[in-house]
Residue, then its C-alpha position, 0 to 999 in steps of 0.5 A: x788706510x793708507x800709508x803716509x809718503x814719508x813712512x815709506x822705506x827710502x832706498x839708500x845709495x850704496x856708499x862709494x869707496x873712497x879714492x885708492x881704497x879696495x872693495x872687500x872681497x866676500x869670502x870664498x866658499x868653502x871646497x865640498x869635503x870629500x870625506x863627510x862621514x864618521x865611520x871607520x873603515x875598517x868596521x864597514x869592511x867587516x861588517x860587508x864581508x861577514x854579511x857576504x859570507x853569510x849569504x853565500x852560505x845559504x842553502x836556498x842560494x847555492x842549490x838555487x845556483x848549482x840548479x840554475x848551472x844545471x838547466x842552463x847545461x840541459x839548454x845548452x846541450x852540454x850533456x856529460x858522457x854516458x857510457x856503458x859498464x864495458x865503455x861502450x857509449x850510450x844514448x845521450x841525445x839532446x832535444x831542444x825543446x828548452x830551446x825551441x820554447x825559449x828561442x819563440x818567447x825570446x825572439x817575440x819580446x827582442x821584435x816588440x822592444x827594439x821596434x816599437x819605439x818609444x815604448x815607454x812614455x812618460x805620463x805627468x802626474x799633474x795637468x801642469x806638466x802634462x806639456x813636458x810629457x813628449x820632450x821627456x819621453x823623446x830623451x829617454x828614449x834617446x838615451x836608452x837607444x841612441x846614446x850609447x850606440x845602437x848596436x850597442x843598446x841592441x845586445x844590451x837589450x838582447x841579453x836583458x831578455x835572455x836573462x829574464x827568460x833563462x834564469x828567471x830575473x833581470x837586474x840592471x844597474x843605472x848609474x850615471x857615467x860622466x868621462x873626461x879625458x884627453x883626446x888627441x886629434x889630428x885634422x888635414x887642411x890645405x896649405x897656407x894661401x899665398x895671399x894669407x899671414x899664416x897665424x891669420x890663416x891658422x886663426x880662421x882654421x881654429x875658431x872660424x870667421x864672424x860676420x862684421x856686422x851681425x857676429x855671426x859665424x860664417x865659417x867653422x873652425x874647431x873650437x867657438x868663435x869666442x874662443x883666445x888662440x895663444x901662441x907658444x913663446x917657446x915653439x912657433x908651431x905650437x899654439x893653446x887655445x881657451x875655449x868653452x862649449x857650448x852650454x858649459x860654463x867651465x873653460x877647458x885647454x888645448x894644445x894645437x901643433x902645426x905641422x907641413x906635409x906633403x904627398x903626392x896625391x894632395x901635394x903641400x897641406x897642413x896638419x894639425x895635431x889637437x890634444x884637448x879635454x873633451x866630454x866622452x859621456x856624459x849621461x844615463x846608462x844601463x848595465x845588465x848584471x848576472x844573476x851571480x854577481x847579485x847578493x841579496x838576504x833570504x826572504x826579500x822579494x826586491x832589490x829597493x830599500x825597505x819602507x812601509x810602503x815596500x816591506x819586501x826590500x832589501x836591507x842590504x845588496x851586494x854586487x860582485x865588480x871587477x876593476x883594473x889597476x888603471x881604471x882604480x888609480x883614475x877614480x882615485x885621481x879624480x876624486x870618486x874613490x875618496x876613501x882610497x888612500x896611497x897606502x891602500x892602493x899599493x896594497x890593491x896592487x900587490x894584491x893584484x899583483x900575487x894573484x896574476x896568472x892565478x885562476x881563483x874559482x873559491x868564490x861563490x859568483x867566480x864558481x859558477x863562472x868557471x863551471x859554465x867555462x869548462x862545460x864550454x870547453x875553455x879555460x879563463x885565467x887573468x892576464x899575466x903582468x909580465x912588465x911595469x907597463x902590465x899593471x893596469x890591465x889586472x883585474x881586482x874584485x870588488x864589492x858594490x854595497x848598499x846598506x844602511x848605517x849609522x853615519x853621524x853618531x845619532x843613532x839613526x841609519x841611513x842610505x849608504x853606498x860603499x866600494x870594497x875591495x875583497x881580497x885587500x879589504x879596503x873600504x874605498x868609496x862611502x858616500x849617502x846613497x842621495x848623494x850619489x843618486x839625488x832624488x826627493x825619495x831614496x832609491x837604489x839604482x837597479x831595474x828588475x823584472x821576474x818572469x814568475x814570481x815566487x811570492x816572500x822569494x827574490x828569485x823568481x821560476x824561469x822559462x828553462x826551470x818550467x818545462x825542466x821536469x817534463x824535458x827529463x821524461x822526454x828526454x830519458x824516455x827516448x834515449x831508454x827507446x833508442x838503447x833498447x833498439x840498440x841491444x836488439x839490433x846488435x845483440x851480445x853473444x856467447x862463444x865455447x871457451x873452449x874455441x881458439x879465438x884470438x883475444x881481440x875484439x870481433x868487429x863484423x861487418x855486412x858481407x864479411x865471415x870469421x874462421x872460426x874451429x868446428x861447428x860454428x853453430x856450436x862455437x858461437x850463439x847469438x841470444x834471440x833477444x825479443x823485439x821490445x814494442x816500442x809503441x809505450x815510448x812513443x805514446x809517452x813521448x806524445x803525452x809529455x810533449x802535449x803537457x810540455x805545449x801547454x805548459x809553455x802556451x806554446x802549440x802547433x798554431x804558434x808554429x804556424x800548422x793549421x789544427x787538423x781533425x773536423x773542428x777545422x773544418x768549421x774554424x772561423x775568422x773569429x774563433x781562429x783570433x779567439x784561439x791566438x789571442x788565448x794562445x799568447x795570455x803568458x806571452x803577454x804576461x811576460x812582455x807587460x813584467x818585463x816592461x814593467x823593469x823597462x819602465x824603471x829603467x827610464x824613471x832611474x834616468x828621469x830621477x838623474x836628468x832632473x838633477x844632472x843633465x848637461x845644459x844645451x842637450x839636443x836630441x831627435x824625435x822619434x818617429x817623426x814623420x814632418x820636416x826633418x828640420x823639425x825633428x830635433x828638440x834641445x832642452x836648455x837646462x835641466x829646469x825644462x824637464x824637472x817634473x815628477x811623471x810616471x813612466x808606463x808603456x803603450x798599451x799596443x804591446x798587449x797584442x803580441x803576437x803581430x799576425x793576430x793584430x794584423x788581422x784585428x786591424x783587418x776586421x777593423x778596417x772592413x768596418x770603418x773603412x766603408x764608403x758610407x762610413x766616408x759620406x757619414x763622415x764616420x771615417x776622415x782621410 
């Protein structure tokens, strides 16, 4: 049935405002509170540094430190002095087996993630955003080694690797970094032409020229085309420019000075000194922690928080931060500190101020720190405030929390992310964990990896915790070898006492006699001390060493020794590819966990740039192999990439080892790469 013309709704004109009369302004939105929680800082403070305290005096974490501090000593060499009961120095050698299996399995996996790139990839969870899988792949991979430098993102990677090999787990923190500050520029230009007004000359150098017709640029300047240059009524020289860049919506200012110079070189040209507000960083990042600086409950096995679907998350974590004075009153200014009153900064400072100069080792993380640089030889100490100018360079303790708590008086936790000053005790940050961190489902933004886990454990067993046990039998049974061999080289002896010796130390050498009073077959004698087999030392040597190569999956073929006895004699392609392949079931054990922590570093970055990725990002390709004018992409707005994916890693990175695949791809290429697999059309080009 249809509806009657005149029962349609009639669009009515909007009424006009009579003549001299003022359109009502809608109101202004309201600014976004800075503090949108009910608590009491004083309360949370307590609350953090009680629960602190309270994990530092778990048994299982301080012997699991003194532990780790010990192996890590072992690896290192720092072997303490040996003596014996008259002070002459023992056997004390060190052998770096640890090394030599962490340096194999250290180097394997540094070859395999820095290049083999992407080597994670974003797969869609549904067909429709299967399309956007490439263009967000290319963008984390961007942003994991490109963006922050690649040397950069080398030794970050590197020291990832170490950790998850040497101490057994690897945290990383992702948080987003966004720095504006004030940069100064200067930029030489030629002299003003003669056939040019110098403001009209200055005009081009500053925002370029446009075609007539078209608009277009056809020279570049320093800021956009569509940028205002204002001249300063005060200084001629001076100018300020009104600019915006490209996909950013807020307008920023710069001031332009203008100075002549001359050289001999160049002759007469200008200088322009630009002071403008320019992005520095404005993305995802990924910070490596150390093990000490992460405080987590007994009994937890990840650093999420708990759910149903995790019941081995962790109610709370804690990590030990160091900030300077500088750095504390800029987060304050701009906001991110929200907490942080004046008050509260002052008493920051004195606390800073008190402890210059003042090495503070009391703490459980700084222990462990101080220890490693005395076992180094070196001693690190804050630096000194010797002036005013000194302060921002002292550095302050700080906790990073993530907890839950009560923050609107219902009765109901929620995700909290605070900042807490230690040693001042001042609570200055708390926010909602989603809202630092939005996403549909709460996260806390670490990255972790564990080498062997241990199961109901947070900390996992370590490639040095492995082969520790076999490393002190090789190691005390050849240091017992070699004193034995020692004594009975030079062996002690026995004078009359009776003798006139001088009371002095007898240092004889080869060739050399000493007088000595009547016979001195008599005076003095040297005990025939018997010749110790040595053959137990070497045979037990042998036995731990085979237990040690085992242990590590790690033998002769992996350092490149073909097998002796008469199994070589009938070793085959195949049972050589068998044998490597079996070789490198830990190796590729350990690469698919450690990828498996890379892989949540990208969906950490992927849960951000879908909420906080700048318009206009553009970025290359990786590995494209066309036009090189093809080989960058630009994502318009964070709408292109908003899609839920899943992140894993190319299922290539199973064969570890690079010698086994070359000759698997060998085997391969005999079969397919026939000419009748070429007329069948098995094979194309």
């Amino acid at each position: 049935m249809s509806v009657p013309p005149a029962l349609l709704p009639v669009a009515t004109a909007p009424t006009l405002p009579v003549s001299g009369a003022t359109l009502a302004r809608p109101p202004a939105f309201p600014r976004r509170p800075k503090r949108r929680l009910k608590i009491t800082p004083a309360v949370v403070v307590d609350s953090v540094l009680t629960c602190l305290d309270q994990i530092l005096q778990d048994r299982d974490r301080s012997k699991w430190m003194v532990d780790r501090l010990n192996r890590y000593a072992k690896y290192r060499g720092w072997n303490p002095d040996r003596a014996w009961p008259g002070g002459s120095p023992r056997s004390n050698v060190h052998l770096p087996i640890l090394q030599m299996a962490e340096l194999r399995a250290n180097a394997g996996l540094h070859n395999v993630v820095m290049t083999r790139r992407p080597g994670i990839v974003a797969e869609a969870t549904n067909r429709v955003n299967q399309p956007r899988e490439e263009k967000i792949t290319a963008l984390i991979d961007a942003q994991m080694f490109v963006e922050s430098g690649p040397a950069l993102a080398e030794r970050k990677f590197s020291d990832a690797i170490s950790a998850f090999f040497q101490d057994g787990n690897w945290v990383a923190f992702t948080p987003w970094i966004r720095l504006t500050e004030m940069v100064e520029t200067t930029h030489r230009r030629p002299r003003v032409p003669d056939a040019w007004l110098p403001e009209e000359y200055l005009r081009r150098l500053l925002v370029g020229a446009q075609d007539a017709t078209t608009g277009a640029g056809v020279h570049e300047g320093l800021f956009p085309p569509d940028a205002s240059v204002e001249p300063d009524p005060e200084r001629e020289n001076r100018y300020r420019v009104i600019y915006r860049r490209t996909g950013q919506e807020e307008e920023r200012t710069a001031e332009v000075e203008v100075f002549t110079e001359a050289d001999e070189a160049d002759g007469e040209h200008l200088v322009l000194e630009v002071r403008s507000t320019e992005t520095l960083f404005d993305g995802p990042t990924m910070e490596n922690l150390t093990i000490s600086q992460v405080f987590v409950p007994t009994r937890c096995t990840n650093l999420q928080p708990p759910a149903p679907w995790n019941p081995g998350g962790a109610p709370r974590v804690f990590v030990g931060l160091t900030y300077r004075v500088d750095e504390i009153r800029r987060l304050q200014r701009d906001g991110t500190f929200n907490w942080l009153t004046a008050k509260d900064l002052d008493t920051i400072i004195a606390g800073a101020k008190a402890a210059a100069g003042i090495p503070s080792p009391e703490k459980d993380d700084e222990q462990l720190e101080a220890q490693k640089d005395t076992l180094e030889g070196r001693m690190h100490e804050p630096p000194e405030a010797k002036y005013e100018e000194d302060l921002g360079h002292l550095p302050v303790k700080a906790l990073m929390c993530f907890d839950r708590w009560d923050v609107d008086g219902d009765g109901l936790s929620e995700d909290v992310y605070w900042i807490v000053f230690r040693d001042a005790k001042v609570l200055a940050e708390a926010r909602l964990l989603r809202e630092k961190w939005p996403a549909t489902r709460v996260y806390r933004p670490f990255a972790e990896a564990c080498a062997i886990p241990v199961p109901g454990r947070y900390y996992g067993i370590s490639l040095l915790e492995l082969g520790e046990a076999l490393y002190d039998l090789i190691k005390g049974t050849f240091d017992l070898s070699y004193d034995s061999a020692i004594v009975a080289t030079v062996p002690w002896f026995f004078y009359a006492s009776s003798a006139q010796f001088r009371a002095e130390t007898i240092n004889l050498a080869p060739g050399e006699g000493y007088p000595v009073p009547g016979d001195p077959r008599a005076t003095v004698w040297f005990p025939n001390l018997p010749q110790r087999d040595q053959t137990w030392a070497f045979n037990l040597i042998g036995l731990a060493l085979g237990f040690f190569d085992r242990l590590m999956s790690q033998g002769a073929i992996q350092s490149g020794q073909v097998p002796s006895g008469r199994a070589s004699a009938f070793r085959t392609f195949g049972t050589t590819l068998a044998l490597l392949n079996q070789a490198d079931v830990r190796a590729d054990q350990m690469l698919i966990r450690f990828f498996a922590g890379l892989a949540q570093v990208a969906q950490n970055f992927h849960r951000m740039n879908r909420k906080l990725l700048p318009p206009g990002k553009e970025l290359r390709l990786v590995g494209w192999d066309g036009p090189r004018e093809q080989a960058y992409a630009t994502i318009t707005s964070a709408a292109e990439i908003d899609a839920e994916m899943e992140f894993g890693f190319r299922p290539d990175f199973l064969q570890a080892n690079p010698d086994a695949l070359a000759a698997a791809i060998e085997s391969m290429l005999a079969v397919v790469g026939t000419p009748l697999a070429f007329q069948l059309g098995v094979t194309d080009p």
